[in-house]
DSSP file (Angstrom, degrees, kcal/mol; ACC not computed):
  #  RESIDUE AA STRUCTURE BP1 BP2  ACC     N-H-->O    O-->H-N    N-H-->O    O-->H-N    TCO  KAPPA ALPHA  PHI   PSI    X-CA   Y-CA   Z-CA
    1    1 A X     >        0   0    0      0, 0.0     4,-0.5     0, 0.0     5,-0.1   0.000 360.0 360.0 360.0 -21.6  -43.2  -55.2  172.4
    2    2 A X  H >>  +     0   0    0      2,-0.2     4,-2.5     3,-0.2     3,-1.1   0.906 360.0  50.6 -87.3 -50.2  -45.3  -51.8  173.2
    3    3 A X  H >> S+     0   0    0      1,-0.2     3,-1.4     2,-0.2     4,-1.2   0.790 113.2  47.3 -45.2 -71.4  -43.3  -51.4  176.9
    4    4 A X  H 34 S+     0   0    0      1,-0.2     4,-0.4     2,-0.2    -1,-0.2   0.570 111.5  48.5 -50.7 -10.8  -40.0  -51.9  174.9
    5    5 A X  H XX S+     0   0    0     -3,-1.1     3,-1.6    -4,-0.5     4,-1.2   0.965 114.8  49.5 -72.2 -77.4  -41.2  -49.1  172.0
    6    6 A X  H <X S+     0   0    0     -4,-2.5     4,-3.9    -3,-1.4    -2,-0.2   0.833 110.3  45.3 -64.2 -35.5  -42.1  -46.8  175.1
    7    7 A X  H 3X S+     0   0    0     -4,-1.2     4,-1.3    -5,-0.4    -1,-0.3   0.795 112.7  54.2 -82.3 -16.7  -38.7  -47.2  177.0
    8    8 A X  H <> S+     0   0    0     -3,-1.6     4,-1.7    -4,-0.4    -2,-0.2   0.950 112.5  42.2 -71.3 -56.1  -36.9  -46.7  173.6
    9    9 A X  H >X S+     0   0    0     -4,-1.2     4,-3.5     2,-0.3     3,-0.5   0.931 117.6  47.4 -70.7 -68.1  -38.8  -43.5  173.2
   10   10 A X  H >X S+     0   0    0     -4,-3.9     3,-1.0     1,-0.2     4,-1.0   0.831 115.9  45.0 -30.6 -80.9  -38.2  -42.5  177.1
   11   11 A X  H 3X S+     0   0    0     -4,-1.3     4,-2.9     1,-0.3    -2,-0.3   0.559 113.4  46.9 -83.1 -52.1  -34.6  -43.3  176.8
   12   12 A X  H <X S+     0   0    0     -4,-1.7     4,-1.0    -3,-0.5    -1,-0.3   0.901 110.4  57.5 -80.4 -59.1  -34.2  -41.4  173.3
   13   13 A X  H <X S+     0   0    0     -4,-3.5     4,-0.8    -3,-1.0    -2,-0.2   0.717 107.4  49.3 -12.2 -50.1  -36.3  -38.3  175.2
   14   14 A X  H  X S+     0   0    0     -4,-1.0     4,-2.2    -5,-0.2     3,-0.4   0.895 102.0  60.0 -76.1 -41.6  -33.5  -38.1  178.0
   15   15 A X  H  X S+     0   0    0     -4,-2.9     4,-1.0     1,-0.2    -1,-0.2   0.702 108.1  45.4 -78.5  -3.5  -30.8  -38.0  175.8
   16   16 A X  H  X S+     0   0    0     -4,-1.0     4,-0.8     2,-0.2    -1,-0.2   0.812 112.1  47.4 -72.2 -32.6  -32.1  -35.0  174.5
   17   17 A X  H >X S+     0   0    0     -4,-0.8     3,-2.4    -3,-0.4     4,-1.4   0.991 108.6  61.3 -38.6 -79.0  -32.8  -33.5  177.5
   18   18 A X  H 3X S+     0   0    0     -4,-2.2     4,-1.1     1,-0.4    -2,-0.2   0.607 102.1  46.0   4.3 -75.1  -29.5  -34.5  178.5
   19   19 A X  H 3< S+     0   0    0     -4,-1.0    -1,-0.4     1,-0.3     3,-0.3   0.783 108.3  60.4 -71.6 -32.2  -27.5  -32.6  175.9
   20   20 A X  H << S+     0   0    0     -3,-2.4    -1,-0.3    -4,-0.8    -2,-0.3   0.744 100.9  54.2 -17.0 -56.0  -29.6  -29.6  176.5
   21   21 A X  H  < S+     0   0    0     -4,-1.4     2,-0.8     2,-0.1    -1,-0.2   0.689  93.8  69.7 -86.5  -8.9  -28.7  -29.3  179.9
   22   22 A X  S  < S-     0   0    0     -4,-1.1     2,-0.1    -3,-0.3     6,-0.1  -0.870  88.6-111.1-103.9 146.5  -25.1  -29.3  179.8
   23   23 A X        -     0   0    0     -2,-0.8    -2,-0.1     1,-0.1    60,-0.1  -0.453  31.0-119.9 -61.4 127.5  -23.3  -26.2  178.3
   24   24 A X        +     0   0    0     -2,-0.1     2,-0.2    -4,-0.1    -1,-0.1  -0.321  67.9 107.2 -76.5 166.2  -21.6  -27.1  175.0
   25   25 A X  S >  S-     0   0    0     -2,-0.0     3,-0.9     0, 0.0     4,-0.2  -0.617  78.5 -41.7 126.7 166.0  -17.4  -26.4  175.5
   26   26 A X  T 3  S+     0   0    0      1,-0.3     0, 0.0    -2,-0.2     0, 0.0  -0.068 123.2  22.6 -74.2 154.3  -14.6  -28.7  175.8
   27   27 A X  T 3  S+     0   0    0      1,-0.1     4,-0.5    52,-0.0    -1,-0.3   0.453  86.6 106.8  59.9  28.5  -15.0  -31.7  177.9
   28   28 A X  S <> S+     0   0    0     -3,-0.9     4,-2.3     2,-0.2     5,-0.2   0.852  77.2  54.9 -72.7 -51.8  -18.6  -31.8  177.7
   29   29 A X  H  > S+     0   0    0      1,-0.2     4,-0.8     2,-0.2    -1,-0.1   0.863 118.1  37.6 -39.7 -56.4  -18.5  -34.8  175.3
   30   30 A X  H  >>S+     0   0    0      1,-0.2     4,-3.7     2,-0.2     5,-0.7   0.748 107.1  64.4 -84.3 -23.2  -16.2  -36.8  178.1
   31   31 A X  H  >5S+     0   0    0     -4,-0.5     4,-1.7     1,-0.2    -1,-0.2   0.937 107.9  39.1 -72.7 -44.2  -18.0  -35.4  181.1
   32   32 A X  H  X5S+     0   0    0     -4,-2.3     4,-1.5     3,-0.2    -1,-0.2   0.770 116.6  55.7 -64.3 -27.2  -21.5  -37.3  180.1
   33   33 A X  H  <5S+     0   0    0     -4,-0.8    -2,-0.2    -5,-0.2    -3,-0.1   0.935 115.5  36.3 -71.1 -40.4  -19.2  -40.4  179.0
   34   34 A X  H ><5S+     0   0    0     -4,-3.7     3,-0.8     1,-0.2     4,-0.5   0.944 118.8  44.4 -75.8 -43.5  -17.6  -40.6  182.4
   35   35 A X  H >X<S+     0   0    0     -4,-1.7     4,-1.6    -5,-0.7     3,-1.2   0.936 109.0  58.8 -67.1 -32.3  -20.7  -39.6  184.9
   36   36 A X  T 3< S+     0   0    0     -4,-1.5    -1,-0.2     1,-0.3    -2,-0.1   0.468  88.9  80.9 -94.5   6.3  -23.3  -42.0  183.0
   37   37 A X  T <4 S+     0   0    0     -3,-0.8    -1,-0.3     1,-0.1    -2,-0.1   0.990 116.3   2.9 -48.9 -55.6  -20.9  -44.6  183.8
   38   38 A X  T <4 S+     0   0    0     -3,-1.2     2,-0.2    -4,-0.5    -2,-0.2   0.672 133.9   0.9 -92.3 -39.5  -22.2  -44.8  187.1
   39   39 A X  S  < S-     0   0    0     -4,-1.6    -1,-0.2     1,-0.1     5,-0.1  -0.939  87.3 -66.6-161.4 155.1  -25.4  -42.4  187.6
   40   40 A X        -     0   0    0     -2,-0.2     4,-0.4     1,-0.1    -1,-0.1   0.112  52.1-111.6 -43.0 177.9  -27.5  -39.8  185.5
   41   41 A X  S  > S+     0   0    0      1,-0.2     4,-2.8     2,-0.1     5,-0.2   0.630 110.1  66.3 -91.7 -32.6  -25.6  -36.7  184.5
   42   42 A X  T  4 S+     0   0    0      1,-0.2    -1,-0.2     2,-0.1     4,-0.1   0.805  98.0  51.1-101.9  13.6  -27.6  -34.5  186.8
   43   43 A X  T  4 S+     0   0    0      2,-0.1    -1,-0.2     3,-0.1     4,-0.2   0.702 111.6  45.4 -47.9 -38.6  -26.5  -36.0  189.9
   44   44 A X  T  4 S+     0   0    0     -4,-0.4    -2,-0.1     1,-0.2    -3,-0.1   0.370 121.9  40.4-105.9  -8.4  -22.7  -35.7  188.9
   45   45 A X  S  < S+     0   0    0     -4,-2.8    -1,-0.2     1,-0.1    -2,-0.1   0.665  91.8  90.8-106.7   6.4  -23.4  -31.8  187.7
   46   46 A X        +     0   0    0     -5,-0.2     2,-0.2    -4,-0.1    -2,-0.1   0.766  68.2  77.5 -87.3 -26.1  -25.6  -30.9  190.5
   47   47 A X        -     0   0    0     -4,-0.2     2,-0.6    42,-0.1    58,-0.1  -0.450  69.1-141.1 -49.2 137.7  -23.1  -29.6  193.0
   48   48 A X        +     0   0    0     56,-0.2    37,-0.2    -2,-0.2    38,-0.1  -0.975  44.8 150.1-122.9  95.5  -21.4  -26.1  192.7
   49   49 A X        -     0   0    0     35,-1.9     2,-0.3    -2,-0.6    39,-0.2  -0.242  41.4-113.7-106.3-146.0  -17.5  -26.8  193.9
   50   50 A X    >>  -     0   0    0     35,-0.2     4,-1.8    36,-0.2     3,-1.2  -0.393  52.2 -82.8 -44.5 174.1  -14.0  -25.3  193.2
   51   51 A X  T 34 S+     0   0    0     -2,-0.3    30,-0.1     1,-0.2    27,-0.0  -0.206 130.6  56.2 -87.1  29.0  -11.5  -27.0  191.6
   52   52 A X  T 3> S+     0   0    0      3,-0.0     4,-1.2     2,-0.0    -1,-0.2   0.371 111.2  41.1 -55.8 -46.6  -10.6  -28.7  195.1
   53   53 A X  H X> S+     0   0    0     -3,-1.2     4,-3.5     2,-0.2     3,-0.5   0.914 117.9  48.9 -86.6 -32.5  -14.1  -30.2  195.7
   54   54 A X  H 3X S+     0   0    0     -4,-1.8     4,-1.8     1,-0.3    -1,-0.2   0.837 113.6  43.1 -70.7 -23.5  -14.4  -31.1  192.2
   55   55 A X  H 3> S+     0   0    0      2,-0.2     4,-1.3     3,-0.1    -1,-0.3   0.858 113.2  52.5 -72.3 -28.5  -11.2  -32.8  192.1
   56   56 A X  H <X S+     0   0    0     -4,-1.2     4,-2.8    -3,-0.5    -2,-0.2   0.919 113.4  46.8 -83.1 -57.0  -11.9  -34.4  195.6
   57   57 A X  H  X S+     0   0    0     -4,-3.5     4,-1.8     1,-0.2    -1,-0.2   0.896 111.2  52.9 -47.2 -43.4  -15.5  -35.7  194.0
   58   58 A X  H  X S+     0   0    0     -4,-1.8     4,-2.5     2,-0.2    -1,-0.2   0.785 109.4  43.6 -77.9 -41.6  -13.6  -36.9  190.9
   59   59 A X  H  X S+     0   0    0     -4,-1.3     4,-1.0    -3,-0.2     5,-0.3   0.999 113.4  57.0 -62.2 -61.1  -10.8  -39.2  192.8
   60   60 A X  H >X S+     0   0    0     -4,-2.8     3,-3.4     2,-0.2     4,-0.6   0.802 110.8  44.8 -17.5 -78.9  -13.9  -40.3  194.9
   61   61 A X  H >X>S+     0   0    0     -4,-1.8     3,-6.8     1,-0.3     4,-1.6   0.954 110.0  49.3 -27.9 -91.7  -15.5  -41.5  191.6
   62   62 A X  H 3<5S+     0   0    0     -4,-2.5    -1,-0.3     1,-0.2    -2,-0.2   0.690 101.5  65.8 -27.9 -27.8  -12.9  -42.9  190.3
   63   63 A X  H <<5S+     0   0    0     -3,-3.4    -1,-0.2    -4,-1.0    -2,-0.2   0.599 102.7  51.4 -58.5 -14.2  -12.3  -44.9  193.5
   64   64 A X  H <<5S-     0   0    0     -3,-6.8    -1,-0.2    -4,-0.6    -2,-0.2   0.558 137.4 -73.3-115.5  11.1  -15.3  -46.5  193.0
   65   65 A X  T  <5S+     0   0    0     -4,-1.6    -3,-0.2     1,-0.3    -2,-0.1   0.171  71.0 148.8 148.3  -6.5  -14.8  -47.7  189.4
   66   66 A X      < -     0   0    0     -5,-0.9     2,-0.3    -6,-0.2    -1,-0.3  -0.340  38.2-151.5 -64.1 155.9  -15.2  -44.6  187.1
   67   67 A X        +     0   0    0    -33,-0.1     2,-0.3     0, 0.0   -30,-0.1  -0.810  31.2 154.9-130.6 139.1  -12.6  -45.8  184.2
   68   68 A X        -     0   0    0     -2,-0.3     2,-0.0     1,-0.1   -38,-0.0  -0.934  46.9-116.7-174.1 163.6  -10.9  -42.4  182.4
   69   69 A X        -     0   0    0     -2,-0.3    -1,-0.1     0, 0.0     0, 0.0   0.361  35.5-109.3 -84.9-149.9   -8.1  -41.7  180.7
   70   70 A X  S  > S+     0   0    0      3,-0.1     4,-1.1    -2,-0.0     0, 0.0   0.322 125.5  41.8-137.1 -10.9   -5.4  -38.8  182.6
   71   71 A X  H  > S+     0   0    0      2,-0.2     4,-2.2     3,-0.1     5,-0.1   0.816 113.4  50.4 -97.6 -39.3   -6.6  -36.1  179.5
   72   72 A X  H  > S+     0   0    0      2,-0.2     4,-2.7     1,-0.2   -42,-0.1   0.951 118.8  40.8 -61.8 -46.5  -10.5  -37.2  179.7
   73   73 A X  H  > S+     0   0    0      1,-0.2     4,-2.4     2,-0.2    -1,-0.2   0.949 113.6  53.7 -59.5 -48.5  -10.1  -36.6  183.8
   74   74 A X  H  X S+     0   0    0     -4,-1.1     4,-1.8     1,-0.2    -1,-0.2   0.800 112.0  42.3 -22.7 -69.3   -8.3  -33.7  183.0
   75   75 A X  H  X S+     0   0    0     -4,-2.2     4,-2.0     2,-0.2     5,-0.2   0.874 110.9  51.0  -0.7 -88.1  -11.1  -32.4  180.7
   76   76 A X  H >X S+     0   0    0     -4,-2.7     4,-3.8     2,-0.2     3,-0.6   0.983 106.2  57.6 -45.1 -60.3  -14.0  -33.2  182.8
   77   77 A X  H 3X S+     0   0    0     -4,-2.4     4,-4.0     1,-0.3     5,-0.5   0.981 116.8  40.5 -52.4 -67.8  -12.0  -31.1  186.4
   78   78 A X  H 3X S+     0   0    0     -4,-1.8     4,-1.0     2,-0.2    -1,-0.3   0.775 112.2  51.2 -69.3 -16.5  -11.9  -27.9  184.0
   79   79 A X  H <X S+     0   0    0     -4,-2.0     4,-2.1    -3,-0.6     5,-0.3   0.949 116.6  50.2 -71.8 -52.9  -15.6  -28.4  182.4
   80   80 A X  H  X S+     0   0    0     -4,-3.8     4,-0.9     1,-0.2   -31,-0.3   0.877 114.4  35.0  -8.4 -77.2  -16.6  -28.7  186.1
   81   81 A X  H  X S+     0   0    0     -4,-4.0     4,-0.5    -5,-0.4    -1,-0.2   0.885 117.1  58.4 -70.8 -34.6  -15.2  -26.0  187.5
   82   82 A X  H  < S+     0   0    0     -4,-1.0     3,-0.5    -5,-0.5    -2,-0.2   0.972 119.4  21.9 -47.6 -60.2  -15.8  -24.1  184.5
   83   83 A X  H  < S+     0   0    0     -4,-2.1    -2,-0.2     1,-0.2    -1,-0.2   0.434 128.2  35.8-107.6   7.1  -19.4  -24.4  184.3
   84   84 A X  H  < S+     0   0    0     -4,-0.9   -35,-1.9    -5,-0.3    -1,-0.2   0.119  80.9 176.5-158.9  48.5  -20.8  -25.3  187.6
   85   85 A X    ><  -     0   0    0     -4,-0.5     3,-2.2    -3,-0.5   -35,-0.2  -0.132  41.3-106.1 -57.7 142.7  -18.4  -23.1  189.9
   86   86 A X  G >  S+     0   0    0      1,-0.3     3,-2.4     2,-0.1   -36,-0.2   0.810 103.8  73.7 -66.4 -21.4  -18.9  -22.8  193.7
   87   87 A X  G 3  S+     0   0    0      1,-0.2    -1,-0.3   -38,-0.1   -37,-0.1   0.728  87.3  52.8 -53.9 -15.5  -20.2  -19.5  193.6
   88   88 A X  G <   +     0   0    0     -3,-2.2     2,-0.6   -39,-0.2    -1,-0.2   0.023  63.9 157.4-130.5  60.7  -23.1  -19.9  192.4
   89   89 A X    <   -     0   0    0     -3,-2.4   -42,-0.1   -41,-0.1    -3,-0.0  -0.247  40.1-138.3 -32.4  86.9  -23.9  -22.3  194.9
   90   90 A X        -     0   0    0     -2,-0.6     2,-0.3     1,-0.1   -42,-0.1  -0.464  11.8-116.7 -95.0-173.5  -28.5  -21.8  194.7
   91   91 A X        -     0   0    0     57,-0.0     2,-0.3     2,-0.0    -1,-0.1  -0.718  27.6-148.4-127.9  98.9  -30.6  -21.7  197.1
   92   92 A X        -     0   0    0     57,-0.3     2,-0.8    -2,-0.3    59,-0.3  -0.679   6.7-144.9-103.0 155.6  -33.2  -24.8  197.0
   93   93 A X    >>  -     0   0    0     -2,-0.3     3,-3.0     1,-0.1     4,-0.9  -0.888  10.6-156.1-124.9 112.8  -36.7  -24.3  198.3
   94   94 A X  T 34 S+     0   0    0     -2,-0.8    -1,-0.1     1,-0.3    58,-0.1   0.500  87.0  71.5 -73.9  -7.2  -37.5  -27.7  199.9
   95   95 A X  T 34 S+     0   0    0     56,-0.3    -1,-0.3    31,-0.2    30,-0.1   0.248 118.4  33.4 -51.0 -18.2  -41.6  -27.5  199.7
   96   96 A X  T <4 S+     0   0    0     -3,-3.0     2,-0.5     2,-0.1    -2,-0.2   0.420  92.4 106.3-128.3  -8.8  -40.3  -28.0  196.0
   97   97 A X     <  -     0   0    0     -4,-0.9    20,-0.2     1,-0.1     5,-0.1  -0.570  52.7-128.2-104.7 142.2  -37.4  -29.9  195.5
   98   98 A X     >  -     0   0    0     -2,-0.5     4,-1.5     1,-0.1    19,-0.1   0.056  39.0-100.2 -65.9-168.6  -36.5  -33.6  194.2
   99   99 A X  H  > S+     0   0    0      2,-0.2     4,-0.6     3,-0.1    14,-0.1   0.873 121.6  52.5 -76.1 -56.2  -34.6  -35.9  195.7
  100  100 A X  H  > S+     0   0    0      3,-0.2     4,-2.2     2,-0.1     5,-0.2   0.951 112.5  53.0 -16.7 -74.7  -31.1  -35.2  193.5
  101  101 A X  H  > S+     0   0    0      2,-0.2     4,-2.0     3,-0.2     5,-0.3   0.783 105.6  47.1 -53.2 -45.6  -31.6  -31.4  194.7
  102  102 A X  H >X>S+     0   0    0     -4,-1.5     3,-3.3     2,-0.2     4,-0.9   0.789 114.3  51.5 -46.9-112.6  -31.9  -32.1  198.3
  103  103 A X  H 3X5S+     0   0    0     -4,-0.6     4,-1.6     6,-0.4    -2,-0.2   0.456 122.9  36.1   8.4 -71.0  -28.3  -34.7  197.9
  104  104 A X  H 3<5S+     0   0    0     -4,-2.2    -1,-0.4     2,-0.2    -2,-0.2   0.821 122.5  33.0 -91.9  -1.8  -26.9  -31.9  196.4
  105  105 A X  H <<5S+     0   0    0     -3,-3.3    -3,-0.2    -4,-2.0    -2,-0.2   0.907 136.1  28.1 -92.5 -49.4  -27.9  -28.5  197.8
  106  106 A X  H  <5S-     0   0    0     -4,-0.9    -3,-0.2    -5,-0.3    -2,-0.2   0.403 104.2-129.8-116.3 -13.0  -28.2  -29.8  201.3
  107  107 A X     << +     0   0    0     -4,-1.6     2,-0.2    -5,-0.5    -4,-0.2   0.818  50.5 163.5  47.6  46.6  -25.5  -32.7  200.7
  108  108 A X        -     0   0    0      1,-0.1    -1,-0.3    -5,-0.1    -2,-0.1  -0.575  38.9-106.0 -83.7 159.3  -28.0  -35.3  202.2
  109  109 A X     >  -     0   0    0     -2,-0.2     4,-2.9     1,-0.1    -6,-0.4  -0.220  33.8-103.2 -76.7 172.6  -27.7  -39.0  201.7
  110  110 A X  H  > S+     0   0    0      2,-0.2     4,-0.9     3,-0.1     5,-0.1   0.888 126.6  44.4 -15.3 -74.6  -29.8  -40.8  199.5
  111  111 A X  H >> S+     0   0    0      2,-0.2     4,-2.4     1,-0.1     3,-2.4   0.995 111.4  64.3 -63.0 -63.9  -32.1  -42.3  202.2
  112  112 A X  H 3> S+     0   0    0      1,-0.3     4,-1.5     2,-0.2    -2,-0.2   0.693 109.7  37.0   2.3 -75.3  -32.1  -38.4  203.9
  113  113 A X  H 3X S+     0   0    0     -4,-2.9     4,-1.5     1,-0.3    -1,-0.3   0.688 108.9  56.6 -76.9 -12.2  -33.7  -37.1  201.1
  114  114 A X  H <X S+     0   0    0     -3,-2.4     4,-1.0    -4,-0.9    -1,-0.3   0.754 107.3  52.6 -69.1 -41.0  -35.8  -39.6  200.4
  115  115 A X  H  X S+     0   0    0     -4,-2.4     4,-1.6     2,-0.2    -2,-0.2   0.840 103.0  60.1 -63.9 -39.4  -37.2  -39.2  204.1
  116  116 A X  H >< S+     0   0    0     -4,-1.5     3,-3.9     1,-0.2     4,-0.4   0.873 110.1  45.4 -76.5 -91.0  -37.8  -35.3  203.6
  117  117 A X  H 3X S+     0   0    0     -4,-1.5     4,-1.8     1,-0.3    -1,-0.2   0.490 109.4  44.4 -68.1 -10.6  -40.1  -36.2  201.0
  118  118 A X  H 3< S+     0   0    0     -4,-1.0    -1,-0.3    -2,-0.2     4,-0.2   0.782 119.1  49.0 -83.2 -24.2  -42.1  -38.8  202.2
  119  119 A X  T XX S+     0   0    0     -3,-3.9     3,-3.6    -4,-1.6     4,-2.8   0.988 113.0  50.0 -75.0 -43.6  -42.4  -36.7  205.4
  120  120 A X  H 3> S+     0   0    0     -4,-0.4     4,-2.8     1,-0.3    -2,-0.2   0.904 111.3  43.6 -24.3 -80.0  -43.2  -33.8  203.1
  121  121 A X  H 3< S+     0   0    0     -4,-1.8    -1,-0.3     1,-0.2    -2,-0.2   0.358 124.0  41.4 -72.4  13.7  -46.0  -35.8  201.1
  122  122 A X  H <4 S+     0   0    0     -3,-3.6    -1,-0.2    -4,-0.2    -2,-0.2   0.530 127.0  29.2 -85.0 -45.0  -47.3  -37.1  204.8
  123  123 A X  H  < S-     0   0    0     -4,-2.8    -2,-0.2    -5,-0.2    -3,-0.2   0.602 106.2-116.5-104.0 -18.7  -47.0  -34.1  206.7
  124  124 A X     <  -     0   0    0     -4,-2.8    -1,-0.2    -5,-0.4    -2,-0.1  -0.328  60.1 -32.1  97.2 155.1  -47.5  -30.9  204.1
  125  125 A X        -     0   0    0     -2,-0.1     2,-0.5     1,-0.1    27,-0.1   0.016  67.8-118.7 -31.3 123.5  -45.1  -28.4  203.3
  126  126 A X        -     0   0    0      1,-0.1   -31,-0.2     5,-0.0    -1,-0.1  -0.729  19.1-167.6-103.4 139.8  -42.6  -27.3  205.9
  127  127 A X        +     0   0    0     -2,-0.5     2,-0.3     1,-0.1    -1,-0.1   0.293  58.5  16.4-106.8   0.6  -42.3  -23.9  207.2
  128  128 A X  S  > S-     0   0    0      1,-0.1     4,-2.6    23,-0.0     3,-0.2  -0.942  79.1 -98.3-157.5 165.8  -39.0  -23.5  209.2
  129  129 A X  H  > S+     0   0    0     -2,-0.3     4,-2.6     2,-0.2    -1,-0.1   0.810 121.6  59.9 -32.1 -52.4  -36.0  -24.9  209.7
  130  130 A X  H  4 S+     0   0    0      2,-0.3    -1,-0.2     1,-0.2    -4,-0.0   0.946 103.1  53.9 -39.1 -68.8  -37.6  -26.5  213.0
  131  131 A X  H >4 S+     0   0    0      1,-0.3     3,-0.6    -3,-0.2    -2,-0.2   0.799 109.6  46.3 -40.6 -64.0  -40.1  -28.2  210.9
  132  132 A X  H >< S+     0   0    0     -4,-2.6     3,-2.3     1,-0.2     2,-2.3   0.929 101.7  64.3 -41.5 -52.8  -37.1  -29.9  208.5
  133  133 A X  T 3< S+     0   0    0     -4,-2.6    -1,-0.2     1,-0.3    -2,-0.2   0.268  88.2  76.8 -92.3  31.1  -35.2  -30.9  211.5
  134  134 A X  T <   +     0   0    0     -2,-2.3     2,-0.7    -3,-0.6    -1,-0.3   0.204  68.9 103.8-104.7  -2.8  -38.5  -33.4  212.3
  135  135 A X  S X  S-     0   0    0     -3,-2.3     3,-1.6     3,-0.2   -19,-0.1  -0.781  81.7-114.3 -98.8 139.5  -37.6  -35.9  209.8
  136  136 A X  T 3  S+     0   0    0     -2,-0.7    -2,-0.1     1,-0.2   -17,-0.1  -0.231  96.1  21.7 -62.6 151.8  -36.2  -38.6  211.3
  137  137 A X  T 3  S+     0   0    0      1,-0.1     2,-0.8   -22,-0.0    -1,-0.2   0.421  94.2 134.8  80.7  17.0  -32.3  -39.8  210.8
  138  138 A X    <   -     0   0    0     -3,-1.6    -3,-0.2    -6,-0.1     5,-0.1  -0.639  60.3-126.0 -76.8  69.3  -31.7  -35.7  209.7
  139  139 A X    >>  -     0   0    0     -2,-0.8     3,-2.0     1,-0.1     4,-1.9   0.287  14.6-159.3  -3.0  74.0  -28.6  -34.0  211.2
  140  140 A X  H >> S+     0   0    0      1,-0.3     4,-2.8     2,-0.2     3,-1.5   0.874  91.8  42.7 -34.5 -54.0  -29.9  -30.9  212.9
  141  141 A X  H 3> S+     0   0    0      1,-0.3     4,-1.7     2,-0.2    -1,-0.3   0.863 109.5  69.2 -69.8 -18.1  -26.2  -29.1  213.0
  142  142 A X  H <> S+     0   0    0     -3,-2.0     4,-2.2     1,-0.2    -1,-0.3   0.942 105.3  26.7 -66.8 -25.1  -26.2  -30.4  209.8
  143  143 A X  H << S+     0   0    0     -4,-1.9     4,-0.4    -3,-1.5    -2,-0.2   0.944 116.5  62.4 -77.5 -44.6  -28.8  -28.2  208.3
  144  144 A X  H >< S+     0   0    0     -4,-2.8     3,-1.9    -5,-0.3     4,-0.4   0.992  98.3  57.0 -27.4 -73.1  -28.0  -25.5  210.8
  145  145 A X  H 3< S+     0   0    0     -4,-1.7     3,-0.4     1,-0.3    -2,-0.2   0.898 121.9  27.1 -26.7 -55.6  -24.5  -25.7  208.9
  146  146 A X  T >X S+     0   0    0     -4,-2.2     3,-2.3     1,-0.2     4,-0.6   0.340  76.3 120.0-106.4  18.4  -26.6  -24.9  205.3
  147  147 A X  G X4 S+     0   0    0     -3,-1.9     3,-1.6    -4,-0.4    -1,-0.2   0.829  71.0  67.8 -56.4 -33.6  -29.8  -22.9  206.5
  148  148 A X  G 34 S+     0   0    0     -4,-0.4    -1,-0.3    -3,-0.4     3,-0.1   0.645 105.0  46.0 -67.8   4.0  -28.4  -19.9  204.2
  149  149 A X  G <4 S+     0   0    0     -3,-2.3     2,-0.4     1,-0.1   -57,-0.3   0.291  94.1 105.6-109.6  -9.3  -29.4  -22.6  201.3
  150  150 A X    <<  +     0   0    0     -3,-1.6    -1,-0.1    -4,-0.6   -56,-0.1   0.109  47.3 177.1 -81.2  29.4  -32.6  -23.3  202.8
  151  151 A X              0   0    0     -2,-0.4   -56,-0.3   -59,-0.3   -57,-0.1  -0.240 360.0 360.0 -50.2 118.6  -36.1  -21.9  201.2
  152  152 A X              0   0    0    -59,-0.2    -1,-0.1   -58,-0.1   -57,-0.1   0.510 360.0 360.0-103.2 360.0  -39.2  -22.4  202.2
């Protein structure tokens, strides 16, 4: 009875967070309905596109089961672009960053990022580019590709 009390609590915590972190403005409402279909919300905001990549992400979703209306999608593409536009694309410093940021900053898989941080928490803090491109199943050109994203 106590776990289920505490996960109530958690769960009630997040969704405060939650609303915090997204910018109030139109299609906010639809934009949490639609992403938490699938995945937390700061997964689906964590990316900086244009309205190309965001639209590209969105079909994606939806290929794989997100359920929307044509005004809710609508909605969502312009809260998107509105509020997490590719320009301001940051700069993640990877001696510090979660598993999400890596997946979006660095557009690593899952397992990827998951790899940087267990070598991280074997190996210590990494101190060049070289160093990152020592974790196993990591795409050197890939990293190459985003080193202006890279801070160590």
């Amino acid at each position: 009875m106590l776990r289920l009390a505490f996960v109530a609590v958690v769960f009630v915590l997040g969704s405060a967070a939650l609303a915090q972190q997204l910018p109030e403005g139109p299609g906010r409402a639809e934009t949490e309905k639609l992403c938490k279909q699938c995945h937390e919300v700061a997964r689906s905001i964590s990316p900086r596109l244009d309205r190309d990549g965001w639209g590209q992400t969105m079909t994606k979703m939806t290929a794989f089961g997100m359920k929307s209306t044509s005004e809710e999608y609508a909605l969502v593409l312009d809260y998107l672009v509105k509020n997490y536009p590719a320009e301001d694309v940051p700069r993640i410093n990877v001696n510090q960053a979660t598993a999400i940021q890596l997946e979006s900053v660095l557009g690593l898989r899952r397992s990827q990022a998951k790899e940087v941080l267990a070598y991280r928490e074997k190996n210590g803090d990494f101190k060049t580019i070289d160093d990152l491109k020592k974790v196993p199943g990591l795409d050197a050109a890939k990293l190459d590709a985003k080193k202006d994203r890279i801070l160590f």
